[in-house]
C-alpha positions as CSV (number, residue, x, y, z in Angstrom):
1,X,0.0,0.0,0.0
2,X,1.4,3.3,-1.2
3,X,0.9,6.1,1.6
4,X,-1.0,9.0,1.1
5,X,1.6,11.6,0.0
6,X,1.6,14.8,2.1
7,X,0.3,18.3,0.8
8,X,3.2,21.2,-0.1
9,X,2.7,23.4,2.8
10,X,2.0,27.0,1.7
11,X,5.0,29.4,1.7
12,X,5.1,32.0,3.9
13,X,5.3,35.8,3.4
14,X,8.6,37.4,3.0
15,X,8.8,39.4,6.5
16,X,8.6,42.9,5.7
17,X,11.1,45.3,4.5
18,X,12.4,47.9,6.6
19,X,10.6,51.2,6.8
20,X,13.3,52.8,5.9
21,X,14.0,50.6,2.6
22,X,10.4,50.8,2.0
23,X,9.7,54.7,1.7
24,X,13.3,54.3,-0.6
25,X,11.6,51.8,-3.1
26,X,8.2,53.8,-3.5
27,X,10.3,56.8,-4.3
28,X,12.4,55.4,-6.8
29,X,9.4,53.5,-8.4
30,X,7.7,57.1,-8.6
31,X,10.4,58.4,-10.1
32,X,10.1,56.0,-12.6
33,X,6.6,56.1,-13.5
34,X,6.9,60.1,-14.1
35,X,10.0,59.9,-16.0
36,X,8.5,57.5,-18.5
37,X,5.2,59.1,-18.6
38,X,7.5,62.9,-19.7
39,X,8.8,60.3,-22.6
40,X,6.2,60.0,-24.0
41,X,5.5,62.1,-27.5
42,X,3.1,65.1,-27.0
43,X,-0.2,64.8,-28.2
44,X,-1.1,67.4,-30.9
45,X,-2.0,71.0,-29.9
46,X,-5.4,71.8,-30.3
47,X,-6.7,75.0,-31.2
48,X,-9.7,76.3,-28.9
49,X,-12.3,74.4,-27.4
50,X,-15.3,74.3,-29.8
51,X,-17.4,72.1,-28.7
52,X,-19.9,74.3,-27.0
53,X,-19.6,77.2,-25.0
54,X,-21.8,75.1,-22.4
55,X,-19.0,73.5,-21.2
56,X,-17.7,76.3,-19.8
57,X,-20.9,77.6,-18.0
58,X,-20.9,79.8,-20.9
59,X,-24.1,79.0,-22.7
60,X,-25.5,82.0,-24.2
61,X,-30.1,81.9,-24.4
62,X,-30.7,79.8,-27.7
63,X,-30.3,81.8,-30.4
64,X,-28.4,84.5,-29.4
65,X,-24.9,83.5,-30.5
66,X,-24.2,86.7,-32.1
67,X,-25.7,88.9,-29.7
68,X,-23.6,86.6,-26.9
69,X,-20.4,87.5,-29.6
70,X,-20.8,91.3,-29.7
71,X,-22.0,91.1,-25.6
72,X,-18.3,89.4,-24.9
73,X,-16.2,91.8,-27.2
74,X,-17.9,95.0,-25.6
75,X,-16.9,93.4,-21.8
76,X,-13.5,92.9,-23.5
77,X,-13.2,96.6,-24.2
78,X,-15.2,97.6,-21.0
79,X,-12.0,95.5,-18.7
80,X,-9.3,96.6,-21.1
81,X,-10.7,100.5,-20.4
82,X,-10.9,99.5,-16.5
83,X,-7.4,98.5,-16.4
84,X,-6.5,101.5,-18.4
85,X,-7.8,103.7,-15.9
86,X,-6.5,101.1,-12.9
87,X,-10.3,100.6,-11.7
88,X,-9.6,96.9,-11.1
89,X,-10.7,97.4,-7.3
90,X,-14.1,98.1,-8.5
91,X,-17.0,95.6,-7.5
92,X,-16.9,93.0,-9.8
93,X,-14.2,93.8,-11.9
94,X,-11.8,91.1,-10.9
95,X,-14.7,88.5,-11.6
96,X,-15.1,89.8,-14.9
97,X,-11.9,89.4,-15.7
98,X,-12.0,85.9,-15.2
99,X,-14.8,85.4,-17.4
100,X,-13.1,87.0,-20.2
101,X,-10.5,84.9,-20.0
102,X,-12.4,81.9,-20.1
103,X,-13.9,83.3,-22.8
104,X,-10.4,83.5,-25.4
105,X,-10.7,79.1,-24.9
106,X,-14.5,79.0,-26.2
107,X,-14.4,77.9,-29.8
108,X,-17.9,80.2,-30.2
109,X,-15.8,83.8,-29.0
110,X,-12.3,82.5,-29.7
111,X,-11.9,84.6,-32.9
112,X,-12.8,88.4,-31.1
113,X,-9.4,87.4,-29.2
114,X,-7.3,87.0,-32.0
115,X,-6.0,90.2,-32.8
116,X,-5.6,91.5,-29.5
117,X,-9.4,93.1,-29.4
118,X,-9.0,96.8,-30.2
119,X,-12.1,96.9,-32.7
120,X,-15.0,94.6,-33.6
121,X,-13.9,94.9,-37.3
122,X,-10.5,93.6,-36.3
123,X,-11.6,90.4,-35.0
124,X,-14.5,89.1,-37.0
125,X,-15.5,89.5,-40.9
126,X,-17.6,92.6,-41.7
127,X,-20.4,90.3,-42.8
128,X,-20.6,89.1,-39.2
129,X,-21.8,92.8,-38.1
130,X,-23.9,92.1,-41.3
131,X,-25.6,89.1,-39.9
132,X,-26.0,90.7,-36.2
133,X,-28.2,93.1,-37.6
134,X,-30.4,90.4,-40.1
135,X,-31.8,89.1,-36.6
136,X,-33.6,92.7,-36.0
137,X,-33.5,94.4,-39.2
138,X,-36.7,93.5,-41.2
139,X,-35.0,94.7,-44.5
140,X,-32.1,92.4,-44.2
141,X,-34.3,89.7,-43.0
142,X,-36.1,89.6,-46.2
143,X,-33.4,88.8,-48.1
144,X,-31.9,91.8,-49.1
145,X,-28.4,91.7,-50.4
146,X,-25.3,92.7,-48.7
147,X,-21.7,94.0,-49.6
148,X,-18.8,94.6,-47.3
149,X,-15.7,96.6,-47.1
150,X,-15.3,98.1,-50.1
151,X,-14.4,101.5,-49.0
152,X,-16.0,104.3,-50.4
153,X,-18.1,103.6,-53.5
154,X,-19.4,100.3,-54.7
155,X,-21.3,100.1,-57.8
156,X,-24.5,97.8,-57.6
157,X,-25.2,98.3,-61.8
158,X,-27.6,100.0,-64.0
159,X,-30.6,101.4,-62.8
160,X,-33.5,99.2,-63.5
161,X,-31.2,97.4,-65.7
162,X,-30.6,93.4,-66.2
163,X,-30.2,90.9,-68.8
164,X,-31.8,91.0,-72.0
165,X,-32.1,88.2,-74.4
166,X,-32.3,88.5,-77.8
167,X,-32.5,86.6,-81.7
168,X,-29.3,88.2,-83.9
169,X,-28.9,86.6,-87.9
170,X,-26.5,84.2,-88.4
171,X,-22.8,85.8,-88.7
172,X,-24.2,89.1,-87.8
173,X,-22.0,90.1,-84.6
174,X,-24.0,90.7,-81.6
175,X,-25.6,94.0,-80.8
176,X,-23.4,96.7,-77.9
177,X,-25.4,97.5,-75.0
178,X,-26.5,101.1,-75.1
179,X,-26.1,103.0,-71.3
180,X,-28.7,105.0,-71.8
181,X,-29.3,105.1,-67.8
182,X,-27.4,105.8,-64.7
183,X,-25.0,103.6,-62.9
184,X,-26.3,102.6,-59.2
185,X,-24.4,103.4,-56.2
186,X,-23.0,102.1,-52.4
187,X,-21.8,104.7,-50.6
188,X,-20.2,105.0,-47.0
189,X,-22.6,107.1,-45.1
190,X,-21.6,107.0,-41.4
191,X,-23.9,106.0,-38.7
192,X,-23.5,106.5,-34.6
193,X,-25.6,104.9,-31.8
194,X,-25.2,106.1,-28.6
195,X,-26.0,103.2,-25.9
196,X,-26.5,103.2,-22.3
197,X,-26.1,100.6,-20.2
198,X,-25.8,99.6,-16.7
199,X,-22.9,99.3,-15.3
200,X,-24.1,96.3,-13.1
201,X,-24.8,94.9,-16.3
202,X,-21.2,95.2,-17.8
203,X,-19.5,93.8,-14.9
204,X,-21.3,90.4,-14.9
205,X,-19.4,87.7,-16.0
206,X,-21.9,85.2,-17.9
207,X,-23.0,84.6,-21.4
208,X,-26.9,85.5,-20.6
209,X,-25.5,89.5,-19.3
210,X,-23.8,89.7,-22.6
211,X,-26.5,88.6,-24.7
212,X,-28.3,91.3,-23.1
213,X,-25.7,94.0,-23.8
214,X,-25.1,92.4,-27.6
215,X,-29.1,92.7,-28.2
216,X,-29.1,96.4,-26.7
217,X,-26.7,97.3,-29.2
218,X,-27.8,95.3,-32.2
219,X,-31.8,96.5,-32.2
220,X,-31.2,100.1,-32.1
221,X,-28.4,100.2,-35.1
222,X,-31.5,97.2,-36.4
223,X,-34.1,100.1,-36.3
224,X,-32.4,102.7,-37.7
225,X,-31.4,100.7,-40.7
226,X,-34.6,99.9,-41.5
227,X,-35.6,103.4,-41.2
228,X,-33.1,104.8,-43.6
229,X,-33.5,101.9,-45.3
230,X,-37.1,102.7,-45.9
231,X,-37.5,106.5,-45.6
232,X,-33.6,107.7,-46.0
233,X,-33.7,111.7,-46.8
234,X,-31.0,114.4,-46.9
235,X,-27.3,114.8,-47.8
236,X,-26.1,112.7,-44.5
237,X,-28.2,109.3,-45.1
238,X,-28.6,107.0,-47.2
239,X,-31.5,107.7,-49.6
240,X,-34.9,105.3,-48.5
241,X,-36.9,102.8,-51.3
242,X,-39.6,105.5,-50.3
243,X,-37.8,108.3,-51.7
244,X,-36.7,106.1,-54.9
245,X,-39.7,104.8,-56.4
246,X,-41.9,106.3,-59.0
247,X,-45.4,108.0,-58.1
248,X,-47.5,105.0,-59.5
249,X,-45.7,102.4,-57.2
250,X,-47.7,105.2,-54.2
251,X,-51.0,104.5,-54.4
252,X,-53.8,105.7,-51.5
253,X,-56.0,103.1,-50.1
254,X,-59.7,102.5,-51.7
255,X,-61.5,102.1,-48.5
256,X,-61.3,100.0,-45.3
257,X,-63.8,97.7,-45.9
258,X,-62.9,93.6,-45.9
259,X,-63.6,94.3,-49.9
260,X,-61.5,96.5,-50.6
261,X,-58.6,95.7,-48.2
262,X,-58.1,92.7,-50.1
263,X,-58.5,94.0,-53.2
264,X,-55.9,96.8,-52.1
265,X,-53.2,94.8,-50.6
266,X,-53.5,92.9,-54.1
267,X,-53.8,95.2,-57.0
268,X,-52.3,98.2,-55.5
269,X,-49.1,96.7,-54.0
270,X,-48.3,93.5,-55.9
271,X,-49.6,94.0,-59.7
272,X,-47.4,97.8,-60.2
273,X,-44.6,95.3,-59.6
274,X,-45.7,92.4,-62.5
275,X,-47.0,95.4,-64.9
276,X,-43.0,96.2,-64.7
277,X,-42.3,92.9,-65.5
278,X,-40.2,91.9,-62.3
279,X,-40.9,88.4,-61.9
280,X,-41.6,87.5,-57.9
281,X,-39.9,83.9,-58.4
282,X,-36.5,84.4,-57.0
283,X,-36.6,87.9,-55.5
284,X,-37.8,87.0,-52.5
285,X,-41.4,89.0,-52.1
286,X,-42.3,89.9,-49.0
287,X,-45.2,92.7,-47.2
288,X,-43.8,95.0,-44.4
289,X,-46.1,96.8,-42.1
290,X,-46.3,97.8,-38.4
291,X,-47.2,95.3,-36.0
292,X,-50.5,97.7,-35.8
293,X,-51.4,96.9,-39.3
294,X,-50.4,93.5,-38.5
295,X,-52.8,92.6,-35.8
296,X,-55.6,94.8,-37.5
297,X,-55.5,92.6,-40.6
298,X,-55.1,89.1,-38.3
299,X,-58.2,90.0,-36.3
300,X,-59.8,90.7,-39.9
301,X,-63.2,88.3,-40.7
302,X,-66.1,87.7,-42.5
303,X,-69.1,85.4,-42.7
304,X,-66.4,82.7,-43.6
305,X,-64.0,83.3,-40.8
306,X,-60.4,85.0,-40.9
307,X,-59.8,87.0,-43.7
308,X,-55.8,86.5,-43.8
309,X,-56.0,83.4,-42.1
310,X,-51.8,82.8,-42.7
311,X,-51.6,86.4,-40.3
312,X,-53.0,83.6,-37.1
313,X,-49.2,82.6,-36.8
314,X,-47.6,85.8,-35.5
315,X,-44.3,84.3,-35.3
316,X,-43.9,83.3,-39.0
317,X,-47.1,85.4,-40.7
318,X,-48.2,84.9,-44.3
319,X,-50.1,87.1,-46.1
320,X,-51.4,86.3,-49.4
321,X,-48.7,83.0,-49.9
322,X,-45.7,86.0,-48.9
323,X,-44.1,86.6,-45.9
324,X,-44.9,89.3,-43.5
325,X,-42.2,91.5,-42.2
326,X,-43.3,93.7,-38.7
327,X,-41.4,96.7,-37.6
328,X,-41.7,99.9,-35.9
329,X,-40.0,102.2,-38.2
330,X,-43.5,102.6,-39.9
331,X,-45.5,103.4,-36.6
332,X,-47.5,106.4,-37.9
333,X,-46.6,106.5,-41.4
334,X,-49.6,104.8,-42.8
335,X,-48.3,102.7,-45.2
336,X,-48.2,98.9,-46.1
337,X,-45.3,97.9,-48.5
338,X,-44.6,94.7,-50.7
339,X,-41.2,94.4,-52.6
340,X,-39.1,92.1,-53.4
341,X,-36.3,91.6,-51.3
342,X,-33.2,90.8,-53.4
343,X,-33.6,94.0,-55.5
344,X,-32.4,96.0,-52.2
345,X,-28.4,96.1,-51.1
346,X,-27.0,97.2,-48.0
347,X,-23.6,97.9,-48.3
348,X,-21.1,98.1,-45.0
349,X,-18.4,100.2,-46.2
350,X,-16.7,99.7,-43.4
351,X,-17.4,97.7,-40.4
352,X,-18.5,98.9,-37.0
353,X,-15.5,100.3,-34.4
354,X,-17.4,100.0,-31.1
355,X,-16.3,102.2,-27.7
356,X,-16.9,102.2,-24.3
357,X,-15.3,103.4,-21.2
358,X,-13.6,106.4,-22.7
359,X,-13.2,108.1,-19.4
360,X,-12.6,107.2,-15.6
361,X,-16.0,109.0,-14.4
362,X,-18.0,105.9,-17.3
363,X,-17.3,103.5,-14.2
364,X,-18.6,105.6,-11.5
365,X,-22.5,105.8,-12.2
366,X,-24.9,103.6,-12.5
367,X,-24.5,103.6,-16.3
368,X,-22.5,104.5,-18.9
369,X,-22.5,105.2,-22.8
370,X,-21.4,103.0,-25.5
371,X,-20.3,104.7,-28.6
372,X,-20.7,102.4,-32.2
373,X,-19.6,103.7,-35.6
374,X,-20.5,102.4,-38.5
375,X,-20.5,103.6,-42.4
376,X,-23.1,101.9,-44.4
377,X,-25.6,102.5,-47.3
378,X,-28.7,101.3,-49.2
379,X,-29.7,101.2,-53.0
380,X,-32.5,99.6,-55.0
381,X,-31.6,98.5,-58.6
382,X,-34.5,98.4,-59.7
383,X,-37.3,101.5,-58.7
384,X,-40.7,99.4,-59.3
385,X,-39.3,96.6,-57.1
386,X,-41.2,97.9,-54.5
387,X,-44.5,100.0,-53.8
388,X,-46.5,101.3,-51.0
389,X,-50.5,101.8,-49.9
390,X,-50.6,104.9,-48.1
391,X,-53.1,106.7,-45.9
392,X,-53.7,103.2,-44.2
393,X,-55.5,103.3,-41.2
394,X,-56.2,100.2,-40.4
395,X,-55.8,99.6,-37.1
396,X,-55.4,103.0,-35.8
């Protein structure tokens, strides 16, 4: 009988190392680990963070990016003035100097840093300033064409002049254009808005504060270009569509009843335009009014219900199959417009130069003054591209 072979007895731990020893090896094994880790090759640089400014508590109210954009530049200048005038030990200041910083890292503001920040046209495209305005400006939300930076003059073309097609004989050379009219013009009339704003309002460090100083800005430059874009008169600004439009494309409305309204907003606005043979395909048609007029004609019914039933969305309203464009820079004036949108230019000659903070007493108040400059201009190419009802009183 074989006997019953005996199990390995387990080894026993190694008795333990010195103190001493010990705190020696976990140094040296550090040492290690770090040296080969700095071996290692460095990943590639990347440029600023883009993927949202949420990620840095930054998130600016949905859409309101470019307000956010001009907001941040405007703190920019307001810190770079504070330190100018060695206001840093003001409430707040220190905080907002943080936020700017965190800023220059946000993919969506990253580019207003690039040049160092002296002026707005310095850091972004002048279309930028372009599309700040589009948000407010009803002209430029229609569709109306834009140029930038061309200086001083910028010639659109021809007035009320386009392609023309026409049947020649074989090997007969093609007829020359005759100029018979004159050439159309961007100029570089310059513009200043003079905003106030709270000084509490400046010194907050978060995307939602600047929105509110970007939107400040943005809607009163926004109204006055759709004034002078509109009703433009004088030496100094630009000339309006108003002004540049014959006499028949003016026509006084027939009456206010349901009848005649929508015989009016028809025959007196839209056919002047096809008896000049502008198409409406393409060149983006659209009604302006004021939001009086607006709300008059949505509240507008008869045996069959709402008259303009497309006005019932006030957030997107359609009148007739064409958009409808609100804005109070025809409160009072009495008139209702159709045109067509991509027969109008607005030219930036040069792009806006913003201040604020000129002077150690801005900080003190509750408020102070921000100073924008801007040269700009409008022109219609073609005058019966638009026309006008006037004496409206719908609504009033």
């Amino acid at each position: 009988m074989k006997p019953t072979p005996k199990s390995t007895p387990a080894p026993s731990a190694p008795p333990p190392l010195p103190e001493s020893l010990q705190r020696a090896i976990d140094a040296s094994a550090t040492r290690a680990v770090e040296a080969a880790v700095a071996g290692r090759p460095n990943p590639p640089a990347q440029g600023p963070i883009a993927s949202s400014a949420k990620d840095l508590q930054m998130d600016a109210p949905e859409g309101q990016a470019a307000y956010a954009r001009l907001g941040v530049f405007i703190k920019a200048q307001y810190l770079a003035a504070a330190e100018r005038h060695q206001l840093m030990h003001k409430d707040g200041m220190e905080a907002l100097k943080k936020y700017v910083e965190r800023c220059k890292s946000v993919g969506a503001f990253a580019s207003i840093f690039e040049q160092g920040g002296a002026l707005w046209t310095r850091e972004t495209r002048s279309e930028e300033v372009v599309e700040l305005l589009r948000a407010d400006a009803i002209l430029l939300r229609a569709g109306a064409r834009t140029v930038s930076g061309y200086g001083g003059k910028f010639v659109v073309g021809r007035i009320n002049d386009g392609p023309r097609v026409f049947w020649v004989g074989e090997g007969q050379p093609a007829e020359k254009s005759e100029l018979k009219t004159g050439t159309i013009e961007l100029g570089a009339h310059k513009a200043m808005a003079l905003c106030p704003i709270s000084n509490d309002l400046m010194r907050l460090g978060n995307s939602s504060a600047s929105a509110d100083v970007g939107r400040e800005v943005s809607q009163s430059m926004a109204l006055e270009a759709d004034v002078t874009g509109l009703y433009g008169k004088g030496a100094k600004k630009p000339t309006g569509v108003f002004e540049v439009i014959p006499s028949g494309h003016k026509n006084a409305i027939t009456g206010v009843s349901i009848d005649q309204v929508r015989s009016d907003l028809k025959l007196k606005l839209i056919k002047p335009i096809l008896t000049a043979k502008l198409k409406l395909a393409g060149n983006k048609p659209f009604y302006f009014m004021s939001s009086a007029h607006l709300l008059f004609l949505s509240e507008l019914r008869d045996a069959a219900g709402y008259v303009f039933p497309g006005l019932q969305d006030l957030e997107a309203p359609m009148l007739n199959g064409f958009p409808v464009q609100a804005t109070e820079s025809m409160y009072g004036k009495g008139h209702i417009g159709f045109g067509l949108a991509a027969q109008l230019w607005y030219g930036e000659a040069s792009a806006m130069e913003t201040t604020v903070g000129e002077a150690s007493g801005d900080f003190e108040s509750d408020q102070m003054t921000l100073r924008a400059v801007w040269n700009g201009d409008w022109a219609l190419r073609h005058r019966e591209s638009f026309a006008f009802l006037t004496g409206v009183t719908y609504g009033d």
